[in-house]
PyMOL CGO cylinders between C-alpha atoms (Angstrom):
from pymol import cmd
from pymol.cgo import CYLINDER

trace = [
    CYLINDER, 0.00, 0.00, 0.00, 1.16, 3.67, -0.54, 0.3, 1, 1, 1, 1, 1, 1,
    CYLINDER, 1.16, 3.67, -0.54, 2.30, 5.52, 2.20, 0.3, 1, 1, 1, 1, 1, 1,
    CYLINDER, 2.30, 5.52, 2.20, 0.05, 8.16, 1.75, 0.3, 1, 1, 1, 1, 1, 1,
    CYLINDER, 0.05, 8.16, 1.75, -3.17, 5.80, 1.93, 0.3, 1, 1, 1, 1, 1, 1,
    CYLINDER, -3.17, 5.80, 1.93, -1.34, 4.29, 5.13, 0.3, 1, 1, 1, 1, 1, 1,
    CYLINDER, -1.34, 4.29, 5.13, -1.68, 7.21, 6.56, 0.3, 1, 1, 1, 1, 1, 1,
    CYLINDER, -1.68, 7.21, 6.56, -5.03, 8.06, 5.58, 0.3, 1, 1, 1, 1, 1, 1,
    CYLINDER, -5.03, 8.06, 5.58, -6.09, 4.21, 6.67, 0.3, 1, 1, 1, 1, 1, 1,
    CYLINDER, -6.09, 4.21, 6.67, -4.65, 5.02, 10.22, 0.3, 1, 1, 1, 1, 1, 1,
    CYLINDER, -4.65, 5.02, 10.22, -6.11, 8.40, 10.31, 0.3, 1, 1, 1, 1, 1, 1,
    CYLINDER, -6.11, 8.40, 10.31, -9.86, 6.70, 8.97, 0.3, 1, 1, 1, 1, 1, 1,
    CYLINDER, -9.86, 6.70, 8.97, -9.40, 4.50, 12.22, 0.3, 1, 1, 1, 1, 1, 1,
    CYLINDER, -9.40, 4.50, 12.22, -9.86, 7.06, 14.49, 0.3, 1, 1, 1, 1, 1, 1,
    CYLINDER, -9.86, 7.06, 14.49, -13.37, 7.80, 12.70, 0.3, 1, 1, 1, 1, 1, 1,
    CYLINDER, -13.37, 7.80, 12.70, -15.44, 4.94, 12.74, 0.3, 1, 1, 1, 1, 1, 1,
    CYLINDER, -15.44, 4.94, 12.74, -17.81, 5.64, 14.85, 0.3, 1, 1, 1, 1, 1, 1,
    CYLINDER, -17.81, 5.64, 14.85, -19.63, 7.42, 12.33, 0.3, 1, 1, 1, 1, 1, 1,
    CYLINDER, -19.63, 7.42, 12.33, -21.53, 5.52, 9.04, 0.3, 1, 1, 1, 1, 1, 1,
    CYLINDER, -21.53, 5.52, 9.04, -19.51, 7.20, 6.64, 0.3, 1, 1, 1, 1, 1, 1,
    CYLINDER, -19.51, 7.20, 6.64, -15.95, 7.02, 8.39, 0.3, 1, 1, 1, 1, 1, 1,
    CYLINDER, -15.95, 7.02, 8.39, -16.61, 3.23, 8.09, 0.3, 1, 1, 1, 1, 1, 1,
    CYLINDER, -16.61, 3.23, 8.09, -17.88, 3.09, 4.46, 0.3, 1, 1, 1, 1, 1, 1,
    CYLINDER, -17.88, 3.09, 4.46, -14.55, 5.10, 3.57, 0.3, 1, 1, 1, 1, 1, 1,
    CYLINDER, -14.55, 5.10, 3.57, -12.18, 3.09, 5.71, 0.3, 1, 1, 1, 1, 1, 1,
    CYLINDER, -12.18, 3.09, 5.71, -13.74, -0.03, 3.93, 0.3, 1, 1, 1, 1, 1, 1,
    CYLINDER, -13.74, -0.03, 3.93, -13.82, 1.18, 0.40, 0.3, 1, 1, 1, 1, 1, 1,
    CYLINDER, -13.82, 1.18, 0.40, -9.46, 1.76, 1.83, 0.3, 1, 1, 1, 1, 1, 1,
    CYLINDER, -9.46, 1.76, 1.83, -8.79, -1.22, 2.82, 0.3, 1, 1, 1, 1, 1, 1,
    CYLINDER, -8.79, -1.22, 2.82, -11.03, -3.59, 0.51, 0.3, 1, 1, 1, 1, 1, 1,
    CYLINDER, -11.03, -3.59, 0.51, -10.26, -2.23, -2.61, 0.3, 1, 1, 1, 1, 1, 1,
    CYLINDER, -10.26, -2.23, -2.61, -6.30, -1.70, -4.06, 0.3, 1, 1, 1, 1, 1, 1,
    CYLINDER, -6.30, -1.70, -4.06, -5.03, 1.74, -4.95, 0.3, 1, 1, 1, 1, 1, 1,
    CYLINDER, -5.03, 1.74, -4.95, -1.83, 2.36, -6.57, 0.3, 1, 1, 1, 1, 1, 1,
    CYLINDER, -1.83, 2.36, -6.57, -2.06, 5.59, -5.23, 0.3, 1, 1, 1, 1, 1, 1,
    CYLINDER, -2.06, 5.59, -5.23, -4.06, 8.51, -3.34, 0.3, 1, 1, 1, 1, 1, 1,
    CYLINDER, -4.06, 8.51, -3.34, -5.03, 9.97, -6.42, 0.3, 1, 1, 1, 1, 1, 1,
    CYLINDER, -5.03, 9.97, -6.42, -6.75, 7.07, -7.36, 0.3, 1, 1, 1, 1, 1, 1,
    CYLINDER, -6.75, 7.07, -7.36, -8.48, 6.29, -4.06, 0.3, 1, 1, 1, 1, 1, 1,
    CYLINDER, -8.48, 6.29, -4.06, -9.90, 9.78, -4.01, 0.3, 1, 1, 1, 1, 1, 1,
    CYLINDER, -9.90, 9.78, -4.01, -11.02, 9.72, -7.62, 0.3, 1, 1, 1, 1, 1, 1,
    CYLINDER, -11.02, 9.72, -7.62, -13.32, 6.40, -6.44, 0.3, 1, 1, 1, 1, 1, 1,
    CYLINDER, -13.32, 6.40, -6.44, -15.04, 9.10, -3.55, 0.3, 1, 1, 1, 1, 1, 1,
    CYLINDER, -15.04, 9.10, -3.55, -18.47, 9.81, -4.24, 0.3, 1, 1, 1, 1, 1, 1,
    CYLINDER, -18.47, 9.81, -4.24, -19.29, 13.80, -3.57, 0.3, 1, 1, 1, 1, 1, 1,
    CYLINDER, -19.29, 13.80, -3.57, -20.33, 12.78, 0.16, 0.3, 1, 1, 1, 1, 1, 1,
    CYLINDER, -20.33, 12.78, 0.16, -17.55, 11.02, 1.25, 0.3, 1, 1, 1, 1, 1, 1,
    CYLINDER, -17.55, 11.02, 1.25, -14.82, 13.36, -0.16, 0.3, 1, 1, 1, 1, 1, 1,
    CYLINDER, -14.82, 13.36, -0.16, -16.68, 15.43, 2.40, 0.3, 1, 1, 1, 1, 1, 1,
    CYLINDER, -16.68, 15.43, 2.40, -16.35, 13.70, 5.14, 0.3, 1, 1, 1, 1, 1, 1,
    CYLINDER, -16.35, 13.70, 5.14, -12.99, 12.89, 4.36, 0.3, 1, 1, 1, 1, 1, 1,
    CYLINDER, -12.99, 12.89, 4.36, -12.20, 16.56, 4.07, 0.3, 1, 1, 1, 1, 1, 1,
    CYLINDER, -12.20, 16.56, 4.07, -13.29, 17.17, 7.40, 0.3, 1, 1, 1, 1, 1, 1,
    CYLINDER, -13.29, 17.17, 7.40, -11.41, 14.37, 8.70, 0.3, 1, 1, 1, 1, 1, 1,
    CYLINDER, -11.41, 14.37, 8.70, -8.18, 15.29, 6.95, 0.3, 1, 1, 1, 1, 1, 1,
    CYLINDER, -8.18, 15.29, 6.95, -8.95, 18.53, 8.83, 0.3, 1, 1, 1, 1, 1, 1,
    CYLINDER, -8.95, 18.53, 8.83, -8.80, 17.35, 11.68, 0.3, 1, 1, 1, 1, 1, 1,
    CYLINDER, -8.80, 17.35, 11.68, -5.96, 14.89, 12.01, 0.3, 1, 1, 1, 1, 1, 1,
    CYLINDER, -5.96, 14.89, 12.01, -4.09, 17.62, 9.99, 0.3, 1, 1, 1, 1, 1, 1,
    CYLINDER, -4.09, 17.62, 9.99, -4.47, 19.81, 13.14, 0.3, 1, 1, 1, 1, 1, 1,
    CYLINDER, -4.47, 19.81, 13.14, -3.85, 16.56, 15.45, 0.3, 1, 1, 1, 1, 1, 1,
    CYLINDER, -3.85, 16.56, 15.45, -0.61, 16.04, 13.62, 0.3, 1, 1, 1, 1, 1, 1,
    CYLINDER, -0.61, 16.04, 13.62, 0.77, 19.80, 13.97, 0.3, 1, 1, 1, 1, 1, 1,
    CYLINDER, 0.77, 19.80, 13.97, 0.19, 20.12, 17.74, 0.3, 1, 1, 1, 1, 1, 1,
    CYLINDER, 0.19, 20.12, 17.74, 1.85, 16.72, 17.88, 0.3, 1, 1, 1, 1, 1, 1,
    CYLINDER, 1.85, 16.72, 17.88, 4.74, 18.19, 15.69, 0.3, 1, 1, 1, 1, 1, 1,
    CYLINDER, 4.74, 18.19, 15.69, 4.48, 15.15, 13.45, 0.3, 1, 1, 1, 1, 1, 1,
    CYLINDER, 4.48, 15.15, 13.45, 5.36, 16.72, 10.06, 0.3, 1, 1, 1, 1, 1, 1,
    CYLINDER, 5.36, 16.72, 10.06, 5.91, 13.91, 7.88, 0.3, 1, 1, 1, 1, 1, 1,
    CYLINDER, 5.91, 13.91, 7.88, 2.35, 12.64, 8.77, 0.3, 1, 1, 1, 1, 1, 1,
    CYLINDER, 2.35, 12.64, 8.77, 0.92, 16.49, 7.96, 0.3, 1, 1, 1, 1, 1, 1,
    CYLINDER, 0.92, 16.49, 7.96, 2.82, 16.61, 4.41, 0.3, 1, 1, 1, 1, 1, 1,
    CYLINDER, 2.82, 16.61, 4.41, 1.08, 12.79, 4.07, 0.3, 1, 1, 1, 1, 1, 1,
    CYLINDER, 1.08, 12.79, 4.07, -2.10, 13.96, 4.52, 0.3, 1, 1, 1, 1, 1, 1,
    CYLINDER, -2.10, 13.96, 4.52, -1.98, 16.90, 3.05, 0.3, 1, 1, 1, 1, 1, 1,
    CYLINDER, -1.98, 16.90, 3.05, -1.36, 15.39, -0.37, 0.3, 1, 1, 1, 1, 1, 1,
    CYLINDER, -1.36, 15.39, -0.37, -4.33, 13.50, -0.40, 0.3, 1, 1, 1, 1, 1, 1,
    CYLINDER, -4.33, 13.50, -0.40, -6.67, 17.17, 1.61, 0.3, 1, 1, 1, 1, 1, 1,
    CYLINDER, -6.67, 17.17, 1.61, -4.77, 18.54, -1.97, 0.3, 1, 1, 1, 1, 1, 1,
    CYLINDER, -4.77, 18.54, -1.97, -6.38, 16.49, -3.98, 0.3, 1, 1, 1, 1, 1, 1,
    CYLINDER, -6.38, 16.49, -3.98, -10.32, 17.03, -2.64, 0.3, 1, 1, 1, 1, 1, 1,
    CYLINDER, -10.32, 17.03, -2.64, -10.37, 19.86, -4.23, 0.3, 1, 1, 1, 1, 1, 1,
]
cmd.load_cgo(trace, "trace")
């Protein structure tokens, strides 16, 4: 798996509490990507929107925590929502 979507798998983790959180983390780890590009062109228009929140989120998590290689991860694939 990409780095990039092991990050975003691992990140996904800490959101499946809610429907879509688990329908994303599925569609992650059922399904092969080559890349994040790929895996976010597969997102229907809801669940690029959760997953922008998300990336938010854990985005924030991962400054405070001063963990930079895990903000530039995720930031490629927050990049790419848009």
């Amino acid at each position: 798996m990409d780095t990039t979507l092991g990050y975003l798998r691992e990140s996904l983790s800490n959101h499946l509490e809610h429907d879509m959180g688990q329908r994303i983390y599925k569609k992650i780890t059922s399904q092969r990507y080559d890349n994040e590009e790929e895996f976010v062109r597969h997102l229907d228009e809801r669940e690029a929107a959760f997953l922008n929140a998300v990336l938010e989120h854990e985005m924030k998590y991962a400054l405070n925590e001063q963990d930079h290689q895990r903000t530039r991860e995720l930031n490629e694939v927050y990049e790419l929502l848009f």
